[in-house]
Every structure is written in structure tokens, then in C-alpha cells.
N, C-alpha and C positions, 0 to 999 in steps of 0.2 A: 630925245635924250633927257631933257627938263622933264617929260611927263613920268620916264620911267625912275628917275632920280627921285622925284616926289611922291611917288606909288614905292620906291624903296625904303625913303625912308617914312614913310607912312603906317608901313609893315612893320619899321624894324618897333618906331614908336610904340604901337598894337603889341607887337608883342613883350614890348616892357611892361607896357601894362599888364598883357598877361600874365607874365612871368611873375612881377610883383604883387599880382591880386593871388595868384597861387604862393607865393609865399607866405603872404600874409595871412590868406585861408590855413595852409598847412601850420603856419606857426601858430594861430591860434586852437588849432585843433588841437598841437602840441602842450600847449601849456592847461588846456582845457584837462587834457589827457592826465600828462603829471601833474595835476591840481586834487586829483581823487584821492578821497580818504584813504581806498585801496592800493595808489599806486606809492602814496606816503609809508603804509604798512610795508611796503613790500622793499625797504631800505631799511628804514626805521625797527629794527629790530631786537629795540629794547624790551625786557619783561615787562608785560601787565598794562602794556601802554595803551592799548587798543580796549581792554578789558577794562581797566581805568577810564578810560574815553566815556565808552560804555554805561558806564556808572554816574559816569556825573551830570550834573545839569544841565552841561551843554548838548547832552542826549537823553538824560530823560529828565525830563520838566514835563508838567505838567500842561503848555499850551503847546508840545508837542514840536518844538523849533529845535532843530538840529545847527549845531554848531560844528563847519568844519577845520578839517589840522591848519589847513593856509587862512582862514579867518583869523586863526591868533596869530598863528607862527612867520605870514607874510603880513605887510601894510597892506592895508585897502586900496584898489586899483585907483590912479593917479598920486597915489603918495608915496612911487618908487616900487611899486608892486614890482614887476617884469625884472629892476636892476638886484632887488634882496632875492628874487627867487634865482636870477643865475647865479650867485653868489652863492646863494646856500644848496642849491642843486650841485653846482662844481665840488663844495666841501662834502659832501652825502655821497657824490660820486668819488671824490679820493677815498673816504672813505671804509665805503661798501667796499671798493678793489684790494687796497691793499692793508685794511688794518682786520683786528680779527676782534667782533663786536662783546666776544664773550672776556676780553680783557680790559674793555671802558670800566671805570668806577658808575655805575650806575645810581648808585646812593647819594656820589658828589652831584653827580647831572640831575638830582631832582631838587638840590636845595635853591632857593630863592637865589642865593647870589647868581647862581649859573644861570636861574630859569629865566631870569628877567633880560639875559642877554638871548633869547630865547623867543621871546612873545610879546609884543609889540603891542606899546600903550595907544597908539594911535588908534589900534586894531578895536582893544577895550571901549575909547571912547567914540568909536565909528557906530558901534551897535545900544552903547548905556549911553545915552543921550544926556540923561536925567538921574542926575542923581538923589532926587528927592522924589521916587516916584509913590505914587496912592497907596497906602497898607505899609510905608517902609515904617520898622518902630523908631522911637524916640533913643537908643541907644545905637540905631541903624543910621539917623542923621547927625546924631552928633559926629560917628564915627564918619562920615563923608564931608562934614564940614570940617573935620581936622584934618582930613584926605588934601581937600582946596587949602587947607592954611600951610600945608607942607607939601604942596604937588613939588616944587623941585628937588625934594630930597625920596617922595616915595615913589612904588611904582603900583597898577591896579591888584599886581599879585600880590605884593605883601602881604594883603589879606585876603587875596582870592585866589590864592595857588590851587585850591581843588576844583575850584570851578569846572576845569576843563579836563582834570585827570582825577576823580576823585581817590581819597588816603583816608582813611578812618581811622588814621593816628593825625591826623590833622585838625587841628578846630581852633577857628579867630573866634571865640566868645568865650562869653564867661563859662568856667569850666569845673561847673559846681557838683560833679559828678568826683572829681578829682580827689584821690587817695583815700576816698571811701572802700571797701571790703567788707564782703559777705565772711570773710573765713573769722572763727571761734580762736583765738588765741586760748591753747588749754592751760600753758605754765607759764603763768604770769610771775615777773619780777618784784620780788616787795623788798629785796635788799640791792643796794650797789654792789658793785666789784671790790672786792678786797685789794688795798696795795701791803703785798710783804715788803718792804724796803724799797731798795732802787732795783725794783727787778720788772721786769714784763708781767702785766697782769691784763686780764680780763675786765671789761665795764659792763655792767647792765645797765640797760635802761627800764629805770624804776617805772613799773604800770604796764609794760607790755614784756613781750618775750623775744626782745631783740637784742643782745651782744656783740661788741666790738672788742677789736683785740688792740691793746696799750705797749709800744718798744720805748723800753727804757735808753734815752738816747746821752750815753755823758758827755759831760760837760769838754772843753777843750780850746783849742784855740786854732784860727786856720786865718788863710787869705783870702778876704772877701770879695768877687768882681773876678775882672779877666784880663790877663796881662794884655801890653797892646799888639803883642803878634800873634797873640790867639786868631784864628781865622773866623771871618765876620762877627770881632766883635764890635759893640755898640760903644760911641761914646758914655752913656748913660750906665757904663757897668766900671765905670772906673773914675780915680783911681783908684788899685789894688788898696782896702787896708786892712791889717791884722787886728783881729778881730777874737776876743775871748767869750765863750758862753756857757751859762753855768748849766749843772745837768737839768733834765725836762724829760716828758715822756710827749711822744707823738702817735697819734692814730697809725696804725700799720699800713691804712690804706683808705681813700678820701671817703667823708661822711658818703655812705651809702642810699640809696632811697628807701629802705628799709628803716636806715633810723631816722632820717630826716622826716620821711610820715609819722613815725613814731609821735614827736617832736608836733608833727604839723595835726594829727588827728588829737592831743592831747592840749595843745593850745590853741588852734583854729578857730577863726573869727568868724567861721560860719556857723551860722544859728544861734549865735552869740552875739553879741559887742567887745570890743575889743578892748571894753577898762572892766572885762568879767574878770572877780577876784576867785580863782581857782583851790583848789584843796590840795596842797602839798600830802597830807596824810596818804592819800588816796594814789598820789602817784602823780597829781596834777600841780604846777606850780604858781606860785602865788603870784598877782599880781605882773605874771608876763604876758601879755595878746599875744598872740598868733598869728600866723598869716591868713589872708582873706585867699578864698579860690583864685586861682591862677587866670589868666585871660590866655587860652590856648593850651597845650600839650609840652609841658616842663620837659616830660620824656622824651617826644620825638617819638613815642612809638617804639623805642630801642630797647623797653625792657626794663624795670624796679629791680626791686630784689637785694640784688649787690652790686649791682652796677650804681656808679656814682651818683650820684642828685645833683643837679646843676640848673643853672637859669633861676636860681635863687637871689637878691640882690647881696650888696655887702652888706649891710644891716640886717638881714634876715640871718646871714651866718652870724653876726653877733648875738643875736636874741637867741640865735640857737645853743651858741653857747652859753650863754648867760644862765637858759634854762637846763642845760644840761651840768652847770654848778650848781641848781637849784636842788635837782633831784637825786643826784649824787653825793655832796657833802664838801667835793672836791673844786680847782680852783679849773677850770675849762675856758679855753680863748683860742684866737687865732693865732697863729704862729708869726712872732716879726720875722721879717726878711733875714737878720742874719739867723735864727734858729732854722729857717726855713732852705735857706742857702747850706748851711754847715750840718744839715741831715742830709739832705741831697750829695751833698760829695762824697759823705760817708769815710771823709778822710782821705781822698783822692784832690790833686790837684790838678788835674785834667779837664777838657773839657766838658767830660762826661764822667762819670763815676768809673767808667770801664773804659779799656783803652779804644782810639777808635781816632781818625781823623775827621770831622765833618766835613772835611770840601771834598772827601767820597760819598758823601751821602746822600748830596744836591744835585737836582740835576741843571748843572750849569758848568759852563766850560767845553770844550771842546770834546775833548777828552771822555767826558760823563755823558754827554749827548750819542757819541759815537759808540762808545761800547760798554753804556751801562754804568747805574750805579753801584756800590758794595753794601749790600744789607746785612750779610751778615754776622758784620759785628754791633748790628744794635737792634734786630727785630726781636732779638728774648726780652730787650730790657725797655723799649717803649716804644708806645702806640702812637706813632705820627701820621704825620700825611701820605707815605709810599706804602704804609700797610694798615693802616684800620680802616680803609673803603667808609672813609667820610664819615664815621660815628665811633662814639665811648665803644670800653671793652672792659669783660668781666675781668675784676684784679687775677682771677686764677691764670690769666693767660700771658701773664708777663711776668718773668723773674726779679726776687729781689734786689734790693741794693748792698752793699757792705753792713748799714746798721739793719737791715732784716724788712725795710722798708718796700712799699709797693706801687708802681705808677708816680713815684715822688718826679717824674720829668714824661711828660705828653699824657694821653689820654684827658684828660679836662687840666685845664691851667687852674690854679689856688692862690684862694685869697689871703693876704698877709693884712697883720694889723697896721701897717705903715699907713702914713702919707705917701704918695709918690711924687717924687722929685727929678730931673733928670740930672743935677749936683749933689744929687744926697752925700755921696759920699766924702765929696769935696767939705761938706758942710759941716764935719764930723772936725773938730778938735786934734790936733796932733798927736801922734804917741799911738798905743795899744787901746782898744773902743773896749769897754767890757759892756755886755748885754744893749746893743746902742738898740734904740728903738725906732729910728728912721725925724724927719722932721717934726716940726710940734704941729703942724696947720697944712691943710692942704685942701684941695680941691677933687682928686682923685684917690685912690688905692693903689698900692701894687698889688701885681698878681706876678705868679712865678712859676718856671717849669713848661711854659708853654702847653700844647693839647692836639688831639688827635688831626684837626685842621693844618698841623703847622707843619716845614720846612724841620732838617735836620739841625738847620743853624739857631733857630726860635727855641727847641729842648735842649739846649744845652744849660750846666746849673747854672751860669753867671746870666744868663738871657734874663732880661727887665721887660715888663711890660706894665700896663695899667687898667685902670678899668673906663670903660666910657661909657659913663650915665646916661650924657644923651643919647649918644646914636644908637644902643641898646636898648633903649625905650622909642621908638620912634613910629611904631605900629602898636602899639597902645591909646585907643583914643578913648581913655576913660580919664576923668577931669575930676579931683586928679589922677594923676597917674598912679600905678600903686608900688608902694616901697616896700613889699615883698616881693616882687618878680619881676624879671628883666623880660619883656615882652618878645627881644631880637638879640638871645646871648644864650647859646646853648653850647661851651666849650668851658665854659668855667662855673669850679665847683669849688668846694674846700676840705680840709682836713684838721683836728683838732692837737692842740698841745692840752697836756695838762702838767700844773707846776708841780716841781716837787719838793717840799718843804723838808730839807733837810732837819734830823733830829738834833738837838742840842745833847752837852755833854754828858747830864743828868738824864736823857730820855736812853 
């Protein structure tokens, strides 16, 4: 009885082993299996991904080393390999089953913030050992020894997002190719825009053959901020006050890339020095520098033209106006917050210039989650996060406001002459504000109107927000850094006032 009990379980032992060495066989075979480039394609069925693969260095280099999808996109084995892969296999497999891959925003899933939750710094520094290796340039280690002075706030993609999918609208370096053109401008501007009184007029820009169009915006009085039962508003948009501002004229629709080259090829600090004294005569203005090449792709790849220009600093937009007083005759600046505020409403006191709730627009609450948001009381009149598939949009594709205005809320957020404060308005003096200009001193900018990144509750007119110098420069490792371009801010642009000097009684 003892012998066959011990030959029982002897067997049964034997064959736990067995059972668990076939498991383990099979499960490695498993994960061997779903580990293939091919079997990643075979889910993963985003455009250009694999073709992008393809292109980049992590497949073609020159020592011929292939880089695969679980090399970035999993940790390296013992660094939680096996637990990120059932984790992101289960999400791939909900997925594939029941969502339908041709309605993902494709355009958000490639930007850094997403990617980085994506591909795995551990993975980066498992294979780059060395970040000082033989042949790297001297602008190549500065930029890895500023990598090591900010490792907790950056990640290896910041500046190496093509690596593994290459984008030829993409480039971390200097980008001295930038807003150059082959094309012959034939009707060159030698006069500005005529202003007939307080009416809408046309601007040239003197030297080249580009035109903006000027809404005469009058003068009036309205309530500044956001009552407190408006739905998600911000402490920092109140309190409410009345507020009077004299007439002005506003750009119809934000500085363009069109005029901002204008601007950037006519004062550019390349090939120059930037205390070159310039010829007004000529179209060129005196004694204003220019901006130096960009460090990367201002555009994103999305298009010049007439789509806005952005990822410019706030001092770049001053000098741009400054020069655009120079070569016109006229007075040109940024718009204060409440000029900026009090065009936008267009004489509405709603949330929005048009009627419209926001807490149908977000998706949050029960209610919105379950059957949907309502778009369409606000997709004609701006470009946010539920419809511009993660990038700017040409002005022609979104309707007016009340003063005749364009994109004045989403598509790129704009910059205001203020200080930003989060009491500004508290700060203001009792009674009716005429023409208030925001505080005397600050640290930051506002910016206003929100952008195509944002939430239906962020474009609404009273929405405040700021600028962040640092964190906007923070993939920049040029020493210094440079005060034309914001190296990680591609959602904010601006748009131009110009003053209008009423005629006295004798004129």
C-alpha cells in the first residue's frame, strides 16, 4: 500500500512538472509569438505606422540594427516586461473588438504628450547606454547634458519622437531651412493700407505681397469675467466688472504664417546680426532684429499660408508688432484682455458669443458619457478638442462672430498685452474700468480664447489662462535659450489691434 501511494504520488509530482514545463514552454512560445513586429501590425492599425517604422532609424541605419515595436513600447525583460505586456495586450484586445479604429484621433496619438505614455524611457536607456558617444557633435552633448540636468521633467522622446516612426514634418535642430521660398513674389507692396475713417479696411505689408483684412471694432461698454453660476467657471475670471473701451480695429483673423514670414524673412537674424540697422525705405524696418531660425518645425507640418503662426514667444509677437507700426505708419500692438474679452463676446453675454450650454459639450457626467455630446451648437464657430483632430484650422472653416471676427475662441489661444494675475480684476479700483490695462508687473502673460487642444469649458470668452515660459521651453537645449520661439507650445498664436486716433473737431 506505502509502495503504491509513493509511485502515486510520484506520478502525480512528474506530472506537475510536466504540466508546468508545458506551460511554461507554451507560454513562452506565446509571448515569443505576440512579440512580432507582425503580430503588433496585425492590431495596431494605425496609418503609416509600419511605413513610418520603416523609415526610420530604428530600421534603416546604417549598422543595419533593427529596432522592434516591444523594444520601445514594452520594458526590457525583468523590468515588468510580461505585467506592461498583459496590460497593454488586454487594452489592444478591448480594443480591436469593440471600438472602430477609423474613429481614434490619430493626429492626438502621435503627439508627445500621448506618445510618452506610449514608449518606455527604461526601454531608451536599456539600448543608448552612452550618451556621449565618439562622433556625437558639440551641440549633440550640450543637448544630452541638459537631457541629465532635467531627466525628471523630460522624456528620451521629447527629442527623439522620430526615431522609431520617422515624420519629415518633424526636426529637434536648428531649422535654418525655415521660412525660406523659392517662389517670385511679382506685386510687391510699396504702399500700406488706407484707413477711410472708423470703417474696415485692408493692411499691406510693405515689401512683400501679403494683405490682412482690419474690423473696425466700436467702442462700448460690457461685463468683464463670468458670473459665478456660469458652469465651470474659474475663480480667476471674477469678479464680474463693467468695463468701457474706446473704439479700435482688430485683425479679422489671427496673424497668419504668411504675414508672420513676411515679418520673419524681412527682419531675420539669419545671416545677419541681430543689431543690423535695416532700410525702412525699402520695405525693411529700422533698427528692429528679427527672429533667429526656429529649433524644430513652428508648423507641425500642418500647413503656412493662412493658417495661423504659432509657437512664436510673447516678445516675438511684440517685435512683430512693433515692426508692423514701423512699416505701416500706424499704431499696431497686442490686444489687452479687456479689448480682447469685449470683441469676443461681440455683445453677447453668454458664455459663448452664440447661444449654447457648455456642460453639453464636455464629455463628463453621466448623461454625456452615455449618450453623447451636442456639437452642434458650436462646431461652425470653433475649433476645439471634439473636432479639430488635434491641430490648427484654416480661418475659412469656421464662421464668424457678431463683430465679423474669426477663430476669436479655439483654434490657437492669443496673446494679450497684460500681466497675468489670478486677482487682476479684484485689483482694478471701484466704479466703471475705462480701457483697464491688466496689472503694472508680472511674471507671466495672459492668453485668451483657449485652442484647438482644449475642452469646451477652456473656449469660452471669460476662460483665463497664461503663458508658461518654462515649461514651454523645456526641450530647448540651446544656452541660451532663445526668445523667439517656444520650443514645446504649439497652440498659441496672436492677433493684432490697431489704434484708432479719432479726428479732432477741426480735422
Amino acid at each position: 500500500m506505502r509502495l503504491k501511494r509513493k509511485r502515486a504520488g510520484r506520478l502525480i509530482f512528474l506530472s506537475g512538472i510536466f504540466i508546468a514545463s508545458l506551460i511554461i514552454f507554451l507560454g513562452n512560445k506565446a509571448v515569443v509569438k505576440t512579440s512580432t513586429d507582425e503580430y503588433c501590425a496585425s492590431c495596431h492599425v494605425h496609418p503609416h505606422s509600419t511605413q513610418s517604422w520603416k523609415r526610420s532609424t530604428h530600421y534603416d541605419n546604417p549598422r543595419g540594427i533593427q529596432v522592434h515595436c516591444v523594444d520601445c513600447h514594452l520594458p526590457p525583460h525583468g523590468e515588468g516586461y510580461l505585467v506592461e505586456k498583459a496590460k497593454t495586450g488586454l487594452r489592444d484586445l478591448w480594443s480591436n473588438t469593440f471600438k472602430d479604429s477609423a474613429s481614434f484621433n490619430w493626429e492626438e496619438k502621435s503627439q508627445i504628450d500621448y506618445a510618452k505614455g506610449h514608449a518606455f524611457e527604461i526601454s531608451c536607456i536599456h539600448c543608448h547606454q552612452n550618451n556621449y558617444p565618439l562622433g556625437l557633435t558639440e551641440e549633440g552633448r550640450e543637448a544630452h547634458l541638459y537631457y541629465e540636468q532635467q531627466a525628471s521633467e523630460l522624456h528620451c522622446i521629447n527629442c527623439h519622437i522620430t526615431v522609431g516612426h520617422y515624420d519629415p514634418d518633424r526636426l529637434h535642430a536648428k531649422n535654418t531651412s525655415f521660412g525660406i521660398t523659392e517662389t517670385v513674389e511679382t506685386e510687391i507692396y510699396t504702399e500700406p493700407g488706407g484707413m477711410n475713417g472708423f470703417n474696415d479696411f485692408t493692411e499691406n505689408i510693405v515689401g512683400s505681397a501679403i494683405s490682412f483684412e482690419m474690423v473696425a471694432i466700436p467702442g462700448g461698454s460690457f461685463q468683464m469675467g463670468s458670473p459665478e453660476n456660469e458652469p465651470f467657471r474659474n475663480a480667476d475670471e471674477g469678479p464680474v466688472r463693467e468695463v468701457k473701451v474706446d473704439p479700435f480695429f482688430m485683425a479679422k483673423i489671427e496673424v497668419s504664417w504668411n504675414e508672420y514670414l513676411a515679418f520673419f524673412k524681412q527682419t531675420g537674424a539669419q545671416g545677419k546680426t541681430t543689431d543690423t540697422y535695416l532700410n525702412v525705405d525699402k520695405g525693411d524696418v529700422d533698427a528692429i532684429s528679427g527672429p533667429t531660425p526656429p529649433y524644430g518645425a513652428p508648423d507641425q507640418g500642418w500647413g503656412k499660408g493662412k493658417m495661423p503662426a504659432m509657437s512664436m514667444t510673447h516678445q516675438a509677437a511684440e517685435v512683430y508688432c512693433q515692426w508692423l507700426s514701423e512699416i505701416t505708419g500706424k499704431t499696431y500692438r497686442l490686444p489687452t484682455e479687456a479689448e480682447w474679452e469685449y470683441a469676443a463676446r461681440g455683445g453677447s453675454s453668454t458664455p459663448y458669443f452664440f447661444e449654447g450650454d457648455p456642460k453639453r459639450y464636455v464629455k463628463r457626467g453621466i448623461r454625456n458619457k452615455l449618450f453623447g455630446i451636442d456639437t452642434s451648437g458650436i462646431n461652425s464657430f470653433i475649433n476645439y478638442d471634439e473636432n479639430s483632430m488635434a491641430r490648427s484650422a484654416h480661418p475659412e472653416e469656421i464662421f464668424e462672430n457678431p463683430f465679423g471676427l474669426v477663430n476669436m475662441l479655439g483654434n490657437v489661444a492669443e496673446f494679450c498685452a497684460d500681466w497675468y494675475a489670478a486677482d487682476a480684476f479684484s485689483q482694478y479700483p471701484d466704479g466703471i474700468l475705462s480701457n483697464p490695462t491688466g496689472p503694472a508687473s508680472g511674471e507671466e502673460h495672459v492668453i485668451r480664447g483657449g485652442s484647438y487642444k482644449d475642452e469646451a469649458d477652456q473656449v469660452r470668452c471669460a476662460f483665463r489662462d497664461s503663458t508658461k515660459s518654462e515649461s514651454w521651453m523645456k526641450t530647448d537645449p540651446q544656452i541660451p535659450k532663445s526668445v523667439w520661439w517656444y520650443s514645446d507650445c504649439f497652440h498659441v498664436g496672436f492677433r493684432v489691434v490697431c489704434e484708432y486716433n479719432k479726428p479732432s473737431v477741426n480735422e
